[in-house]
C-alpha positions as a Markdown table, in Angstrom:
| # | Residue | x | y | z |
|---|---|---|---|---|
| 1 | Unk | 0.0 | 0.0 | 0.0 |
| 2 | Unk | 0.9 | 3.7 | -0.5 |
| 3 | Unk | 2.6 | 5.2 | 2.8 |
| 4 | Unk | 0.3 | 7.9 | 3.6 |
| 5 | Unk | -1.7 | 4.5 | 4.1 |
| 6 | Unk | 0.8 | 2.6 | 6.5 |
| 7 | Unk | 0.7 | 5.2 | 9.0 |
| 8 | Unk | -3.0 | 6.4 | 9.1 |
| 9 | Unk | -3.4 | 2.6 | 9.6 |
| 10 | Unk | -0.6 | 2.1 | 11.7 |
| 11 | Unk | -2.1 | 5.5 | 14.0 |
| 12 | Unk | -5.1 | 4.0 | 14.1 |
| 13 | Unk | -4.4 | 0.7 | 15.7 |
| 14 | Unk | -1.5 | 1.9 | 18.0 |
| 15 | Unk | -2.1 | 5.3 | 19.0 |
| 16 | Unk | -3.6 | 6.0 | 22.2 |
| 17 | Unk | -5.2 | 9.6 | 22.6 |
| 18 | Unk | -4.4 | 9.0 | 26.6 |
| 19 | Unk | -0.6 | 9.5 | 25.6 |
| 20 | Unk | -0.7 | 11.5 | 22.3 |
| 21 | Unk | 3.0 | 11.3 | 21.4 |
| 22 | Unk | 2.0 | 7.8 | 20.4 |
| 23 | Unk | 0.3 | 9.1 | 17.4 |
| 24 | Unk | 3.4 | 10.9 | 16.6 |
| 25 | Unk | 5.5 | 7.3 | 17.1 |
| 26 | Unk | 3.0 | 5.4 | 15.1 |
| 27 | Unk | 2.8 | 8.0 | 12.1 |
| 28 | Unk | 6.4 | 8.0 | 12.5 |
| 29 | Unk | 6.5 | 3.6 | 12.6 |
| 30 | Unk | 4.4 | 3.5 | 9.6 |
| 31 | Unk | 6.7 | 5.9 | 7.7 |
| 32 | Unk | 9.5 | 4.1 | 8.6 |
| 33 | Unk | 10.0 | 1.1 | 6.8 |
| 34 | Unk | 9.8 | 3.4 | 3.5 |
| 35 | Unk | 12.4 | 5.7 | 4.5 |
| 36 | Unk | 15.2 | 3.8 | 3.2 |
| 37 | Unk | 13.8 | 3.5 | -0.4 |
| 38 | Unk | 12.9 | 7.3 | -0.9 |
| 39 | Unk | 16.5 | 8.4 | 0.2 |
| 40 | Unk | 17.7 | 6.1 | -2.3 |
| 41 | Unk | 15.5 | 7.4 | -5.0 |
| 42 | Unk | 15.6 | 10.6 | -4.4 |
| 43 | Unk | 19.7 | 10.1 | -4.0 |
| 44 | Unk | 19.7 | 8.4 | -7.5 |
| 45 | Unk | 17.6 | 10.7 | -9.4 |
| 46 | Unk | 18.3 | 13.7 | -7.9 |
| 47 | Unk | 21.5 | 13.7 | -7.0 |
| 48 | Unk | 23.4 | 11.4 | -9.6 |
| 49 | Unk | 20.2 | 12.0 | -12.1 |
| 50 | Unk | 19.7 | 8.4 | -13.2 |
| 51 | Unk | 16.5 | 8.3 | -15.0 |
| 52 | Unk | 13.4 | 7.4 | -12.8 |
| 53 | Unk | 12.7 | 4.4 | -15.4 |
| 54 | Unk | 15.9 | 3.2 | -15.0 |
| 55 | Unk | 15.5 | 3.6 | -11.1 |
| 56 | Unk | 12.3 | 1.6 | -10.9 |
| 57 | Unk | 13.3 | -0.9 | -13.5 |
| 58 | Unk | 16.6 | -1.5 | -12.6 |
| 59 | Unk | 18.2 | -0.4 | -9.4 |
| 60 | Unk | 14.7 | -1.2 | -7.4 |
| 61 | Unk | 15.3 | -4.7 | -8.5 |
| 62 | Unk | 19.3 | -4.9 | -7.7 |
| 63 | Unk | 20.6 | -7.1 | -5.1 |
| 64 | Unk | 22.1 | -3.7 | -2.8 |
| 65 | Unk | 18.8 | -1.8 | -3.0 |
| 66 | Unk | 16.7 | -5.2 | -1.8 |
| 67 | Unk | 19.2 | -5.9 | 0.9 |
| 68 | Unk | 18.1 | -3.0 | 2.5 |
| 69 | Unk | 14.7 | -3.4 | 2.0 |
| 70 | Unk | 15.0 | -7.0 | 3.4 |
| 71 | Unk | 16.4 | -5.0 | 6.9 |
| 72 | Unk | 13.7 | -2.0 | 6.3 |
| 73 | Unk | 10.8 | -4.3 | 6.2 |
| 74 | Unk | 12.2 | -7.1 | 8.3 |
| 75 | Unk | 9.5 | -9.3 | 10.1 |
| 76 | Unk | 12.2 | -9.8 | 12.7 |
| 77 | Unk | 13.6 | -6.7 | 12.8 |
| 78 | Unk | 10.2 | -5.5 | 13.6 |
| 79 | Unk | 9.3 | -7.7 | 15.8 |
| 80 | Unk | 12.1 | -7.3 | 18.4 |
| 81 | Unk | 11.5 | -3.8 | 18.4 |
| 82 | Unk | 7.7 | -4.4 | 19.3 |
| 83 | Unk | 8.7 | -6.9 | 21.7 |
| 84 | Unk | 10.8 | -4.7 | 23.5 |
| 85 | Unk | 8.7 | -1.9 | 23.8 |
| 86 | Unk | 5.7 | -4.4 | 25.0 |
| 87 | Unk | 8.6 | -5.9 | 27.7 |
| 88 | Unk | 9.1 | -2.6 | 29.0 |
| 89 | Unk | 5.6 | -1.0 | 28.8 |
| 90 | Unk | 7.1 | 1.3 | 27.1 |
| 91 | Unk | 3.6 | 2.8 | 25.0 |
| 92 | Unk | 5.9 | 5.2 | 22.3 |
| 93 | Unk | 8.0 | 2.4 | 21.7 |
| 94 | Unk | 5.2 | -0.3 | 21.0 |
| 95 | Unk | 3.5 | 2.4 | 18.7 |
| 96 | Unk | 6.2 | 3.0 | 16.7 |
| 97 | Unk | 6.9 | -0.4 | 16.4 |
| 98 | Unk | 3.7 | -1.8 | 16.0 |
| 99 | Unk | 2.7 | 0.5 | 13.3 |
| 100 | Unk | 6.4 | -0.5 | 11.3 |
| 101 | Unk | 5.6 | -4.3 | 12.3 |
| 102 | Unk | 1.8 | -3.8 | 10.4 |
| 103 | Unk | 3.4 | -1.5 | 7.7 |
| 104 | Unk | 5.7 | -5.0 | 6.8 |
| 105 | Unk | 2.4 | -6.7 | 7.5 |
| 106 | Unk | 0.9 | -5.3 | 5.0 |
| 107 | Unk | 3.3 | -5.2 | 2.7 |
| 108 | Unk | 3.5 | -9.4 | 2.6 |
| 109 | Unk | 0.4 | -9.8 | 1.3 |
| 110 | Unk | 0.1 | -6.1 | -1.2 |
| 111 | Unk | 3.8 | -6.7 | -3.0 |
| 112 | Unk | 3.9 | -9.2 | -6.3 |
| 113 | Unk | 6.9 | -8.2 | -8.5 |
| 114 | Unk | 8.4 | -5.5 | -5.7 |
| 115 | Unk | 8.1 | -7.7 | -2.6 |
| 116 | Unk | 10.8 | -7.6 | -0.2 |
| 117 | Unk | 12.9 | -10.8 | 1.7 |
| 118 | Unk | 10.8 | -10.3 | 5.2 |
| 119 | Unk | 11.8 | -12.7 | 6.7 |
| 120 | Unk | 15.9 | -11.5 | 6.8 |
| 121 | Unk | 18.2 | -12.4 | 8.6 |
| 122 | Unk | 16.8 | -16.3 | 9.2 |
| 123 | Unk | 15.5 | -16.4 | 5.1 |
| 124 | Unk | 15.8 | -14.6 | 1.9 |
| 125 | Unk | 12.5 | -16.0 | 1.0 |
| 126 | Unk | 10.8 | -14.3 | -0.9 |
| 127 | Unk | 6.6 | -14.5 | -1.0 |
| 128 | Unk | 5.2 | -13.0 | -4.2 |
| 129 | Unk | 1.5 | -12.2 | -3.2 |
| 130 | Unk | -1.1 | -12.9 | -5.7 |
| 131 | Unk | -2.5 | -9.1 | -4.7 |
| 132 | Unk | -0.7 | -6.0 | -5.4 |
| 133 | Unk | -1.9 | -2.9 | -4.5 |
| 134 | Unk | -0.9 | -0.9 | -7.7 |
| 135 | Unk | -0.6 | -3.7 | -10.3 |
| 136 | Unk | -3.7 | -4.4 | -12.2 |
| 137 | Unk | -2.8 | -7.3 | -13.1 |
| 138 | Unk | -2.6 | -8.3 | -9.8 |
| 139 | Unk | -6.0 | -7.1 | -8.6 |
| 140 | Unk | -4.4 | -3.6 | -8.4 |
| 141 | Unk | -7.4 | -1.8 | -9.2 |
| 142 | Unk | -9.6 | -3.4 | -6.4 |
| 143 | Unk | -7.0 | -3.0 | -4.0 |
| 144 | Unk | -7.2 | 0.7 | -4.8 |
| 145 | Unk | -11.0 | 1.0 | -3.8 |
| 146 | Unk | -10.1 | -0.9 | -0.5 |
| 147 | Unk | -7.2 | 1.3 | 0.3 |
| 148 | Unk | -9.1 | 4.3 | -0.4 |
| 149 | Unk | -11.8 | 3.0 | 2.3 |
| 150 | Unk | -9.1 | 2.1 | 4.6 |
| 151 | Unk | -7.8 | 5.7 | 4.3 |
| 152 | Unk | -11.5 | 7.3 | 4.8 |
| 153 | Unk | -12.1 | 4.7 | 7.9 |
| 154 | Unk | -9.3 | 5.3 | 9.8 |
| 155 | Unk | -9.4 | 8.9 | 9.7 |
| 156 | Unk | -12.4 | 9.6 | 10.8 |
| 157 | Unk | -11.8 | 6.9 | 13.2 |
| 158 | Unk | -8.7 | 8.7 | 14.6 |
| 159 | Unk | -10.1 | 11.9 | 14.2 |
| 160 | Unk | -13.1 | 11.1 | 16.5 |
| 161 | Unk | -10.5 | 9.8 | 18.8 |
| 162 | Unk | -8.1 | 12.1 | 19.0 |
| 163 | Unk | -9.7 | 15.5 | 19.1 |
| 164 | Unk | -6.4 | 18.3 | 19.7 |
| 165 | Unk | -6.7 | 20.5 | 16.5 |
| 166 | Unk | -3.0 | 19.6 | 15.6 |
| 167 | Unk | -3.7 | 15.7 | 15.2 |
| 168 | Unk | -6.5 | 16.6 | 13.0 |
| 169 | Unk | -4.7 | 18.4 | 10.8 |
| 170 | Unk | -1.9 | 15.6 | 10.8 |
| 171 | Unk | -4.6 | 13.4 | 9.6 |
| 172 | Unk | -6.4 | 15.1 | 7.5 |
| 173 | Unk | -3.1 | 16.2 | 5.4 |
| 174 | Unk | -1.6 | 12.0 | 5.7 |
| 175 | Unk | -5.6 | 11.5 | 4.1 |
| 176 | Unk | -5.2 | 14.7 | 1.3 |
| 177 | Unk | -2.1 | 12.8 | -0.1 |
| 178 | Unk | -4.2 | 9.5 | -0.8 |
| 179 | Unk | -7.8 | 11.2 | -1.3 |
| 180 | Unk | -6.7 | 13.9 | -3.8 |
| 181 | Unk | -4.9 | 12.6 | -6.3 |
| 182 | Unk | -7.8 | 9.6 | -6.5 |
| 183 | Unk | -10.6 | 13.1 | -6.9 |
| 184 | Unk | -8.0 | 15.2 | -9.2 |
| 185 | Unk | -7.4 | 12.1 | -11.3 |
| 186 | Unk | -10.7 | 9.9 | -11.3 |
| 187 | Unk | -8.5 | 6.8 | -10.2 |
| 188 | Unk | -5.7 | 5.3 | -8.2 |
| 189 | Unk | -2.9 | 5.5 | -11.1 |
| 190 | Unk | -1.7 | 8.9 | -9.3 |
| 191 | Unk | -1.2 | 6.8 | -6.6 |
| 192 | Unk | 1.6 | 4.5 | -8.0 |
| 193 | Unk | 5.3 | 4.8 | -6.7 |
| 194 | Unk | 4.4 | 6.3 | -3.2 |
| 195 | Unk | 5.5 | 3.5 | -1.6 |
């Protein structure tokens, strides 16, 4: 799924509006995991200009740029960060965690062609859903609709849970950068690439 999705998702399962700097650490887990691939990119096409096709055709694929993502989006990885938050009742922690642990979660079962080795450092399996959320071929196009109503659930849902006018506006602008494009456009295609 698209990022802006990861971490309205990942805010809406971990965040607690009793300790609001957990929305911050979840926004911030379900960005994570996706941090790593846009410094690449924007390293590589902005920096040494390599063509964005030959980014996303070529380097996306290459051995280097996976082994990061295998770390980045790391079942393990993920998991003994979530683990140790929960050990320690440590609530930013498990938020930040938790929302990078469902962001990999996800991720399984929405990747076909660009899935990542999540099971690293034990494997370098790889499981090539059947579902990806942008291909078409892959049911892309119905994974769209169901992102966008994942995106329209969980911000109201987090909206009528946290109520400060500064989390609002946090999740209203994560939702703008799924829900726009998809009104400007009249489709998901705008949607490709985010993540």
């Amino acid at each position: 799924m698209n990022t802006p999705t990861h971490m309205l998702i990942g805010a809406a399962v971990f965040a607690r509006p009793v300790v609001p700097s957990t929305l911050v650490a979840a926004i911030l887990g379900g960005l994570a995991p996706d941090v790593p691939m846009f410094a690449l990119v924007l390293f590589s096409t902005r920096l040494v200009g390599i063509p964005q096709h030959e980014v996303f055709g070529d380097l996306f694929y290459s051995h280097s740029w996976q082994a990061v993502f295998a770390v980045d989006h790391s079942f393990f990885v993920w998991g003994l960060l979530l683990a140790l938050g929960h050990w320690r009742l440590h609530l930013i922690l498990t938020a930040f965690a938790g929302a990078g642990f469902l962001h990999a979660a996800t991720d399984f079962v929405t990747h076909h062609d660009d899935a990542r080795r999540q099971f690293w450092p034990v494997s370098d399996w790889v499981f090539r859903s059947p579902v990806s959320y942008w291909d078409p071929n892959y049911y892309g196009g119905i994974i769209g609709v169901v992102e966008l109503g994942l995106v329209l659930f969980a911000t109201a849902f987090l909206c009528w849970r946290h109520r400060k006018l500064w989390q609002r506006v946090v999740i209203v602008i994560l939702a703008a950068v799924i829900v726009v494009p998809v009104i400007v456009t009249g489709g998901f295609h705008g949607l490709h690439g985010m993540g």
